[in-house]
FIVOZA-647005 format. One line per 5 residues: number of its first residue (from 1); for each residue x, y, z of C-alpha. Coordinates in steps of 0.25 Angstrom, whole numbers, plus 5000, padded with zeros to 4 digits. Layout:
NUM> X Y Z  ...
//
This chain:
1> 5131 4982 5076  5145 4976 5082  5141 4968 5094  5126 4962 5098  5122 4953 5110
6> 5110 4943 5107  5105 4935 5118  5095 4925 5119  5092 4916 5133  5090 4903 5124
11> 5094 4905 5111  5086 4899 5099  5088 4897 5085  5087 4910 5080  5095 4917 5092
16> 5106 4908 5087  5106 4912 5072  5106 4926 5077  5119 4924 5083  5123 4917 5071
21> 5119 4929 5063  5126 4939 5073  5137 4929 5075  5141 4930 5062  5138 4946 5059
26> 5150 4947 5070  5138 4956 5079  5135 4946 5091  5143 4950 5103  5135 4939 5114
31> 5124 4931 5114  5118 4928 5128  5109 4916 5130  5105 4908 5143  5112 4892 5140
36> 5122 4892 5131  5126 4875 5131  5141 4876 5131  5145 4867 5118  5159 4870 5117
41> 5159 4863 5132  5154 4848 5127  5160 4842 5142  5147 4850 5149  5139 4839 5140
46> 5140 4826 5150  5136 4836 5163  5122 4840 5156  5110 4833 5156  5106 4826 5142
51> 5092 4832 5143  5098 4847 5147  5109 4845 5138  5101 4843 5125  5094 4856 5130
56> 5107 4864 5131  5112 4860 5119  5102 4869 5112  5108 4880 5119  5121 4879 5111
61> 5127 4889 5104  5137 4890 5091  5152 4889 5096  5155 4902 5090  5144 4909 5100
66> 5152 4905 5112  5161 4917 5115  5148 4928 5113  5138 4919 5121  5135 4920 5133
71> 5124 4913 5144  5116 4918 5154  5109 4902 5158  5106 4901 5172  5091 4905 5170
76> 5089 4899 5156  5097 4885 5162  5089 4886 5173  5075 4887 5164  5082 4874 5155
81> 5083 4865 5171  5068 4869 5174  5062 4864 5161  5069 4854 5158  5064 4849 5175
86> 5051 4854 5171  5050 4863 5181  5038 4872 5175  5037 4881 5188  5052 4886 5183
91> 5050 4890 5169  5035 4893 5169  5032 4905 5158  5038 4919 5166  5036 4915 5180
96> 5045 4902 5180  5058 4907 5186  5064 4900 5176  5055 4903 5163  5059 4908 5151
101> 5054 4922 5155  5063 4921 5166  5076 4916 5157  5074 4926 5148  5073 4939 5157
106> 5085 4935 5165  5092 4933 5154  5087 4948 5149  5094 4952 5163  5106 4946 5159
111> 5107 4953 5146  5106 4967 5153  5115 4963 5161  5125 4957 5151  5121 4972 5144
116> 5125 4981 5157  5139 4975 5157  5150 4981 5148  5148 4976 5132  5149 4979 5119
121> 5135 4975 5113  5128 4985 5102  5115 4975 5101  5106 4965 5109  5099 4955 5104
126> 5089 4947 5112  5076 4941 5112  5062 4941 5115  5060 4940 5132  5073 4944 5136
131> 5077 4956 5129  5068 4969 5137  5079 4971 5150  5090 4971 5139  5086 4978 5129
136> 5083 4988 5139  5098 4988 5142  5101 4989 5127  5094 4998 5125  5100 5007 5137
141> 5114 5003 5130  5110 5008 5117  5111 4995 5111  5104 4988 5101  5092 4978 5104
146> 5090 4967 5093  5077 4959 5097  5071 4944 5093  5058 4944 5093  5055 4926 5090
151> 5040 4926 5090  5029 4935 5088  5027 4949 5097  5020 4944 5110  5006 4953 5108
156> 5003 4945 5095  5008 4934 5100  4995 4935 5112  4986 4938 5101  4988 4926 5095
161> 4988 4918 5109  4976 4925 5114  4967 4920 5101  4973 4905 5103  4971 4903 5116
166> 4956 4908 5113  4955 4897 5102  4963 4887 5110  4963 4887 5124  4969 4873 5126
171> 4982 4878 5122  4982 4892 5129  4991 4888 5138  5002 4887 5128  5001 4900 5124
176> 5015 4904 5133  5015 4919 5125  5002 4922 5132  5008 4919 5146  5018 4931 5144
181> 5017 4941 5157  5014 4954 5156  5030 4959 5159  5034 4948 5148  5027 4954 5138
186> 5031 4970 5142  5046 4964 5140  5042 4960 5126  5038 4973 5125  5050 4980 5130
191> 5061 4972 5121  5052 4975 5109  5052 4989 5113  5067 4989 5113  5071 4982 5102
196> 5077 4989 5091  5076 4976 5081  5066 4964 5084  5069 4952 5075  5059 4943 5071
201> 5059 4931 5061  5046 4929 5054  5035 4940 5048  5025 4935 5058  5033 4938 5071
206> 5036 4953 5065  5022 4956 5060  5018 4952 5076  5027 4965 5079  5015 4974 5075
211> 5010 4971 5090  5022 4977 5095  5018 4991 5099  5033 4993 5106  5040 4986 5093
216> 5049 4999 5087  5060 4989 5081  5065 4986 5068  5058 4970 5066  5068 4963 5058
221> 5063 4949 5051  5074 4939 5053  5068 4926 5049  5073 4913 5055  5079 4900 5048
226> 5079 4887 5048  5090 4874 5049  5097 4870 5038  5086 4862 5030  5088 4847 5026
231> 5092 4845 5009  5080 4840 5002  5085 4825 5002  5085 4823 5016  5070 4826 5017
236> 5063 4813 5023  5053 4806 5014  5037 4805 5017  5033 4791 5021  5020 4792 5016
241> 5017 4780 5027  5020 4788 5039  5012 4798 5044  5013 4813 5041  5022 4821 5053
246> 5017 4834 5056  5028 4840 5067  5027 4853 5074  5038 4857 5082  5037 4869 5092
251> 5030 4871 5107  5016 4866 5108  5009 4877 5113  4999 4884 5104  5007 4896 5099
256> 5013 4886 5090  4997 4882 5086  4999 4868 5093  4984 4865 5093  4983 4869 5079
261> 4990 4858 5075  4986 4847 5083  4973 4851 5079  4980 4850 5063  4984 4835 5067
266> 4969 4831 5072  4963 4835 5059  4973 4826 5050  4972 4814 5059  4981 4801 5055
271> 4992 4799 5046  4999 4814 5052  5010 4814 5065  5011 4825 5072  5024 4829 5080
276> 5025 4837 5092  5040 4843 5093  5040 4854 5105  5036 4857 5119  5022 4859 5125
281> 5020 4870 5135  5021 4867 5149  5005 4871 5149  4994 4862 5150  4988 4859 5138
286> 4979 4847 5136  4979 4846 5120  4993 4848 5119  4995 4837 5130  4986 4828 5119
291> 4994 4832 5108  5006 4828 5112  5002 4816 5117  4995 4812 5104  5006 4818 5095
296> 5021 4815 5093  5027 4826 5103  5043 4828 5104  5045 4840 5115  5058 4843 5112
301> 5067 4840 5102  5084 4846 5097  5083 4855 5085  5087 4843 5077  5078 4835 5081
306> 5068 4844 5078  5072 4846 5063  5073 4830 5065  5057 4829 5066  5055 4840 5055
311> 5062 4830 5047  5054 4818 5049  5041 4826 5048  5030 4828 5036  5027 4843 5041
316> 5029 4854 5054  5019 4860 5058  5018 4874 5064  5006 4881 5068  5011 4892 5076
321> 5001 4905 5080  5013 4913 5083  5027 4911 5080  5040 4921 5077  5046 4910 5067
326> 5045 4896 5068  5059 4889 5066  5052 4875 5065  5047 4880 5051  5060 4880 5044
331> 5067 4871 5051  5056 4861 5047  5057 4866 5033  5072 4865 5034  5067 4849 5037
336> 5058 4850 5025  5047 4848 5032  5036 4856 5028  5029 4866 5039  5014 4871 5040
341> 5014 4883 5049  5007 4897 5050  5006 4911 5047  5011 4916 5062  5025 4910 5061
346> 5037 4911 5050  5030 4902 5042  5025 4914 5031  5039 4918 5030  5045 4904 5028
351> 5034 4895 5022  5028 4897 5008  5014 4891 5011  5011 4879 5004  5025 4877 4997
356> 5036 4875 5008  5026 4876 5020  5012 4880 5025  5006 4892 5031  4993 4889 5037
361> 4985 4899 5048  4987 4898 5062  4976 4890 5070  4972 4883 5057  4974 4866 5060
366> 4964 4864 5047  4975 4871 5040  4986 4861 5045  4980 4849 5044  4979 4852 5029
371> 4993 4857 5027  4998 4844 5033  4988 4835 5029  4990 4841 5014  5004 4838 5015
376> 5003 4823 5020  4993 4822 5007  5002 4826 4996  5016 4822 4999  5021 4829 4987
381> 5017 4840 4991  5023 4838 5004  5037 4835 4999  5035 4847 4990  5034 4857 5003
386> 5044 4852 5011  5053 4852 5000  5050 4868 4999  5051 4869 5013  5065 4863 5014
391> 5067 4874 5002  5064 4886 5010  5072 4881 5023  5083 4880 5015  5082 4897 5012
396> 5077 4900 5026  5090 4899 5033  5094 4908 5044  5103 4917 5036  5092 4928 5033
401> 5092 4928 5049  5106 4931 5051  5104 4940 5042  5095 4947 5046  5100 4946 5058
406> 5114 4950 5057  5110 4962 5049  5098 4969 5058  5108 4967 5072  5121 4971 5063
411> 5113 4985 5057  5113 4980 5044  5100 4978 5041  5094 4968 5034  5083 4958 5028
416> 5072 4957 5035  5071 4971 5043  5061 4979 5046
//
C-alpha cells in the first residue's frame, strides 16, 4: 500500500492517531475533514469570536499534516454557527438541514467527487455515516476500502435500546440511536457490505459484529490509548474532611446508563459529590432536568480541563449500556483516578476487576454504590487501586494502535487481526 486517503468530517482523537500512525508509515497521501482551524495563520485569531474560537481550536491539526490536508467546511461551519445560536430546527437528528446527518452525507458526495477527478490513491479510509457513496466509488476504482467502526453494530445497538426504554421510559428520549431512519440504517449496511477491513477498538464492539448478516470483512482489533499519565508523585492527596468526588464525564443520555448512576448517588446519601461533565440532549427529560440542577454539572469543558477534574476526583464513573471504547477510562486512569465501569465498553479489556478498576453489570446502581462507597471506606485501599490504575495507563499508550494500524492498511499484517 503506497498511497491512502483517510477522511473524516470532524476528526476525533483517534482519527488523529490514525494519521499519526499513517503519517509516519510514509502511506497517507490526504486527509479530508470539514474545519481545519488554520494554526500556522495566528493573525485570523483577533477576527474570531472568543466563544467560536475556543470551539475551532479543537479542530487543529499537527503542522506536518498541512500540505496533505484538505477541508470541505461550509456544511460542518454552518452546523458549528446553528448550535452554537441554538437553533434546534437546523441541526435536529437527520431532518435539520444542518444535522449531523446532513454533514456527513454531503461530505460523502465530496469524497466521490474528490475520487472521480485524476489521483493516485490505492486505499480509502473513512468512517461510520459517511462512507456508503464513496465506497461505492472505490470500489468501482478497484481501490481498497479501510472502514472504522467506533461504537457497536446498530442492530445490537437497538436491542439494547429497545429493553431500556421498556425499563426506563423517562429517559427514552435520549436514546438518539433508536431515532435512526430507515435509509440511515440501509447506508450502515452498504458501507459494511463494502468494506474490505473494519477496525474496531475493544472486544465488545467486535463481538456485536455477529449481528452483521452483510459483514464479509477481515475485523481487525486496534485498541485505543490514553494521554501520557501523571508520575506517581503528582497524585493529590485524600482530605479525609472533604467529601468523596464521584465524576462522570460523557453526554447524559441513557446509553451512557445516566439514570443508573444517579440512582447509585441516592443510595449513598451525604458525605459523596457528584460531577456532571457533558452535555444533555436537546430532549425533554424531566429527571435529567432534576439531576443537573441538584448535582454539580460542567456542560463542556477543553480536553485539559477535562483531565483537570479527573485529577481533582476520588473516582469516574462510567455506566455505559453500550459503548465501542470509552476514552474517559484511560485517560482517568492516566490521572490515577480509579474507574467503575461495565461489561459493555473496553472496560474488560483495560481493567483488572478489583485491582486497578471495577467491572460491574450494566443497570446495576446497587453495585455502584457499593464499589464507590467501599472505596471512600478504606482509603488504603483506595490509594492502592489508583496507584495500579496509573500502572496500567502507563502501558496502554497508543502505540499498539499505530501499529496496528500501520500494518493492516500497509499489508503487513499485524497484532490484533482477525
Amino acid at each position: 500500500m503506497k498511497s491512502v486517503l483517510v477522511a473524516h468530517p470532524t476528526a476525533n482523537a483517534y482519527v488523529r492517531q490514525t494519521l499519526h500512525a499513517l503519517r509516519e508509515a510514509d502511506i497517507l497521501a490526504e486527509f479530508w475533514t470539514g474545519v481545519a482551524y488554520p494554526a500556522h495563520r495566528p493573525w485570523y485569531e483577533p477576527l474570531i469570536p472568543g466563544g467560536l474560537r475556543a470551539q475551532l481550536r479543537r479542530r487543529r491539526f499537527e503542522p506536518n499534516l498541512a500540505p496533505v490536508t484538505h477541508t470541505h467546511p461550509w456544511m460542518e461551519a454552518r452546523r458549528l454557527w446553528a448550535a452554537r445560536q441554538g437553533r434546534q430546527d437546523l441541526v435536529r437528528h437527520e431532518v435539520g438541514r444542518f444535522s449531523v446527518d446532513n454533514v456527513f452525507r454531503d461530505f460523502d458526495e465530496r469524497l466521490v467527487k474528490r475520487l472521480r477527478q485524476p489521483h493516485s490513491i490505492d486505499a480509502v479510509y473513512l468512517g461510520e455515516d459517511f462512507a456508503s457513496q464513496t465506497f461505492a466509488e472505490a470500489e468501482r476504482q478497484g481501490l481498497r476500502r479501510f472502514y472504522d467502526l467506533p461504537i457497536g453494530y446498530w442492530r445490537a445497538a437497538h436491542e439494547v435500546y429497545r429493553e431500556e426504554a421498556e425499563l426506563q421510559p423517562a429517559w427514552a428520549a435520549t436514546l438518539e440511536g433508536m431515532k435512526d431512519s430507515p435509509a440511515k440504517l440501509a447506508r450502515k449496511e452498504e458501507e459494511l457490505a463494502r468494506a474490505e477491513v473494519v477496525f474496531v477498538a475493544s472486544t465488545f464492539t467486535r463481538n456485536t459484529l455477529a449481528l452483521a448478516p452483510e459483514c464479509n470483512a477481515q475485523v481487525v482489533t486496534a485498541p485505543y490509548g490514553g494521554p501520557p499519565a501523571i508520575r506517581e508523585d503528582q497524585l493529590r492527596p485524600r482530605d479525609p474532611r472533604e467529601p468523596f468526588r464521584v465524576l462522570f464525564v460523557g453526554s447524559l443520555g441513557q446509553r451512557k446508563g445516566t439514570s443508573y448512576l444517579l440512582d447509585a448517588m441516592d443510595r449513598l446519601g451525604p458525605g459523596f459529590e457528584l460531577t456532571l461533565v457533558g452535555r444533555r440532549p436537546a430532549v425533554e427529560c424531566p429527571p435529567l432536568d432534576l439531576a443537573v440542577q441538584r448535582h454539580r454539572w460542567i456542560e463542556t469543558l477543553p480536553h485539559a480541563g477535562v483531565l483537570e477534574e479527573m485529577a481533582r476526583a476520588h473516582v469516574l464513573v462510567f455506566p455505559s449500556l453500550f459503548e465501542g471504547f470509552g476514552l474517559v477510562i484511560l485517560e482517568a486512569m492516566s490521572r490515577g483516578l480509579p474507574v467503575i465501569t461495565t461489561m459493555q465498553t473496553a472496560g474488560p479489556d483495560v481493567i483488572t476487576d478489583g485491582e486497578d478498576g471495577f467491572i460491574v453489570p450494566v443497570r446495576d446502581p446497587d453495585a455502584i454504590a457499593n464499589c464507590v462507597q467501599g472505596l471512600a471506606a478504606d482509603p488504603p485501599r483506595w490509594e492502592a487501586v489508583r496507584r495500579a490504575a496509573l500502572s496500567t495507563a502507563n502501558r496502554r499508550t497508543w502505540d499498539l494502535y499505530h501499529r496496528v494500524t500501520r500494518e493492516t492498511v500497509g499489508g503487513v499484517g499485524g497484532e490484533g487481526q482477525g
